[in-house]
Residue, then its C-alpha position, 0 to 999 in steps of 0.5 A: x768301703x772295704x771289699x770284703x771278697x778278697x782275703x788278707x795278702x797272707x793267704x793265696x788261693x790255687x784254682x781249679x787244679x787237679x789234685x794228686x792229694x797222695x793222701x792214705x784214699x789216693x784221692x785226686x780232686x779237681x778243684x782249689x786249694x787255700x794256703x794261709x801263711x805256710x798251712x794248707x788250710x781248705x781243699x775243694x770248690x772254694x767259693x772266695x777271691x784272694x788277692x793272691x791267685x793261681x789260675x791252675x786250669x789243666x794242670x796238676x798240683x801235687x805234693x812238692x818231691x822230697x830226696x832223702x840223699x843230696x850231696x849238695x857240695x858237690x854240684x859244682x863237680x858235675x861231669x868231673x869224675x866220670x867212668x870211676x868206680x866209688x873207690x877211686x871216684x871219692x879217692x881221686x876225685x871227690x875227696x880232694x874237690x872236697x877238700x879244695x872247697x871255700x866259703x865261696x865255692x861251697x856257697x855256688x854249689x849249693x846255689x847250683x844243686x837248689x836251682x837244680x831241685x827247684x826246677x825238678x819239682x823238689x821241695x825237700x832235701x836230706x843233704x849230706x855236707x862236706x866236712x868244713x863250711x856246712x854253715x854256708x849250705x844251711x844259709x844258702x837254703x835260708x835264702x833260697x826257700x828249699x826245706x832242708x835237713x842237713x849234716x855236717x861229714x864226720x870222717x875221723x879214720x880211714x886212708x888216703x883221704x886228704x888230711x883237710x876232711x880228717x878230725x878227731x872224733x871230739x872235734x867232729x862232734x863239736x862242730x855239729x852240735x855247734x851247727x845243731x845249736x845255731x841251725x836246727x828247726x829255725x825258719x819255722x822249721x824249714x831247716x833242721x840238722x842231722x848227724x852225717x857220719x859218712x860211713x864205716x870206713x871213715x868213722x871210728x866206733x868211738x865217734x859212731x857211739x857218741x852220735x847214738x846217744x847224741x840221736x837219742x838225746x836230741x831226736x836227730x836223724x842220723x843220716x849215712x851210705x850203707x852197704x853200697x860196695x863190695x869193698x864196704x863188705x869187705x872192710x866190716x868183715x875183716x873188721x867185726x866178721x859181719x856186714x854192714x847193716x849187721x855191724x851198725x845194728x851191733x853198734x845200736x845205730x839202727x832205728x827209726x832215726x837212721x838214714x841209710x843211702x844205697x843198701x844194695x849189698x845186703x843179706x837177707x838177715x840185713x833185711x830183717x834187721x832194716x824191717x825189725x828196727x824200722x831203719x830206714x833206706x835212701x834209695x839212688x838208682x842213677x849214681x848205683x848204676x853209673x858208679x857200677x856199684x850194684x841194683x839194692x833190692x828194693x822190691x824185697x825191701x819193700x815187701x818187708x814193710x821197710x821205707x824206702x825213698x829216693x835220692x839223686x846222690x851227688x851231682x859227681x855220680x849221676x849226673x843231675x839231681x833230676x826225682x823224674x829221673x830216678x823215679x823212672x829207672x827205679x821202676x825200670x831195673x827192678x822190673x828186668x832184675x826181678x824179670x816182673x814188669x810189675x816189681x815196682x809199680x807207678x803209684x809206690x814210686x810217687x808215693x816213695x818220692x812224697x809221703x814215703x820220703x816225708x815217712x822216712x824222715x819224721x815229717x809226714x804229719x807237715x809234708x808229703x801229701x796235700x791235706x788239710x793241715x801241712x805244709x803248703x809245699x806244692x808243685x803245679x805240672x802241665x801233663x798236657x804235653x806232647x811227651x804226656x798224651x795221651x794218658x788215664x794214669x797221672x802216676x803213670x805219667x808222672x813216673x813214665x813219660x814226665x820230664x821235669x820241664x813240665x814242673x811249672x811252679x813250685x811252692x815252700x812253706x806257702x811261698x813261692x819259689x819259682x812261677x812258670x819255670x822262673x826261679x824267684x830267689x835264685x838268679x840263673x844268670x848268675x849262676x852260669x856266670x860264676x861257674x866255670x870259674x868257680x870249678x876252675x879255680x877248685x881243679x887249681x887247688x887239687 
């Protein structure tokens, strides 16, 4: 005779977690939660087996992290192009690595960046690609589990960038719209793609025009670096006799669909303009920081009512991919900027790195926060730790004293990606094997 306690293998049941819901009550409840294919589906004292089961006694689970600025082509470059400023980071440096790329290096650096956001508790990405081969960073996500969304580079003007990242504005926007054809909202969803103009330097108006009415068309989240240099002023000044966020809103690119990376040389008429449109910031504390390019003002922005989320930007400039990380020193440097320790407290921090994020890119109604509903992208953390205790505040803890290791198990779309701290579809080994002379072999190209 069928047992009927046990529940179909479809489903899997999370036990006796604590549960940082990050719903609108800031609920945290200790009790289980029931996944059914990819769909949170009850949360609470549940009373039923499963065949699939979590016993997540003394931990937390909470919503899976989500970055809203990833270059994921360029985790092989890691420690490559230190102690640079932009300028000379992406002109000596990154551009040419870029450029050197092929189907297998692109493949690893993608693998490496995944392996990485996975061990960090990150379940969500917005990835910025190189110009070429973003094909093979969609299939690499497919095979990996991560929910992502990703745009090809766009780069048809600009000097002494290599000859291989430049295109016509028409070839440009062919190659994305062939990618948005073959990738977007396949795997149920998980993959979506994005247009990824890189900035104003490198992309004409003829080529940021046509991807406005592309945006619109298709409600596509257009995704680029904004105002994250003096030298990006300068350029839009002698150009059109404005800033940065001035000339994309003379453009008709601000809005809900646009992306923008660093914001951090803004004037407060740019804050207006980012509040007026409901534009959307994509802040990187670690690569402003380590590239000298300058603190954006995020409490300012966040009092105006503006998104903002968090991004560990590319492998080259940071130099890991580590939310922990940029959590804790966004928090930090606000509160010596603004000489106010509570400038940025713990809960807006999480909140900027789950719901927020999901906010910022269309999705809060699948991902962010653990309801009834969504997605099931959840995280398990072990906050019983020497590093951890004592404590009475998660968010505290998760902001001030969590490192990443203490991310056990993480969960997409109701699978599970990694289980105490093992990588379940990605082999590590592997990926230290092949490294050193994938990197090698790049720095013999340039």
């Amino acid at each position: 005779m069928e047992n009927t306690d046990f529940k179909p293998l479809d489903m899997m049941l999370i036990r006796n977690a604590t549960i940082l819901t990050m719903n609108p009550a800031r609920d945290i409840i200790v009790g289980d939660i029931l996944i059914q294919g990819d769909t949170i589906t009850e949360i609470g004292k549940l009373d039923l087996r499963l065949n699939s089961e979590i016993d997540a006694t003394g931990m937390v689970a909470m919503p899976g992290f989500i970055q809203t600025h990833v270059h994921l082509c360029q985790t092989l470059f890691r420690n490559l192009a230190d102690d640079m400023q932009l300028k000379e980071w992406l002109r000596t440096r990154i551009w040419p690595l870029e450029a050197a790329h092929d189907e297998d290096s692109i493949s690893l650096s993608a693998l490496l960046g995944i392996a990485e956001l996975f061990k960090c508790g990150t379940t969500t990405i917005l990835d910025m690609a190189t110009v070429h081969l973003t094909e093979f960073i969609f299939s690499v996500a497919q095979a990996t589990g991560i929910r992502a969304i990703i745009g090809k580079v766009m780069m048809d003007s600009g000097s002494r960038a290599p000859k291989e990242l430049i295109e016509t504005p028409e070839e440009a926007i062919r190659e994305s719209l062939m990618l948005f054809a073959e990738w977007h909202n396949i795997e149920n969803g998980r993959l979506q793609a994005a247009f990824a103009p890189r900035f104003i330097p490198s992309c004409s108006d003829e080529m940021l025009y046509e991807i406005k009415a592309l945006s619109r068309e298709r409600n596509v989240l257009i995704h680029t670096h904004a105002a994250e240099t003096r030298h990006e002023i300068q350029y839009t000044q002698r150009k059109a006799g404005s800033g940065n966020i001035e000339y994309l809103c003379h453009l008709g690119l601000t809005g809900p669909r646009l992306c923008l990376a660093h914001c951090i040389w803004v004037t407060r008429d740019e804050i207006d303009i980012l509040q007026r449109t409901d534009t959307r910031v994509l802040h990187c504390p670690s690569a402003n920081l380590k590239l000298a390019s300058g603190i954006a003002p995020v409490p300012e922005m966040l009092n105006k009512g503006i998104l903002v989320s968090l991004g560990s930007d590319g492998a080259p400039c940071n130099n890991n991919l580590d939310i922990f990380q940029e959590m804790r020193l966004a928090a930090l440097i606000q509160k010596y900027r603004l000489r106010n320790a509570s400038a940025l407290p713990a809960y807006k921090l999480v909140a900027m790195a789950t719901i927020d994020a999901a906010r910022s890119l269309g999705m809060e109604n699948q991902i962010g926060s653990i309801e009834t509903g969504k997605k099931a992208d959840i995280i398990l953390l072990d906050l019983n730790r020497i590093h951890n205790l004592p404590a009475d505040n998660i968010y505290s803890q998760l902001v001030y004293s969590a490192k990443s290791e203490d991310v056990k198990t993480v969960i997409v779309d109701g699978k599970t990606v990694m289980r105490n701290r093992e990588l379940l579809t990605i082999s590590e080994d592997e990926i230290v094997r092949s490294c050193k002379r994938e990197t090698q072999r790049i720095l013999q190209k340039i």
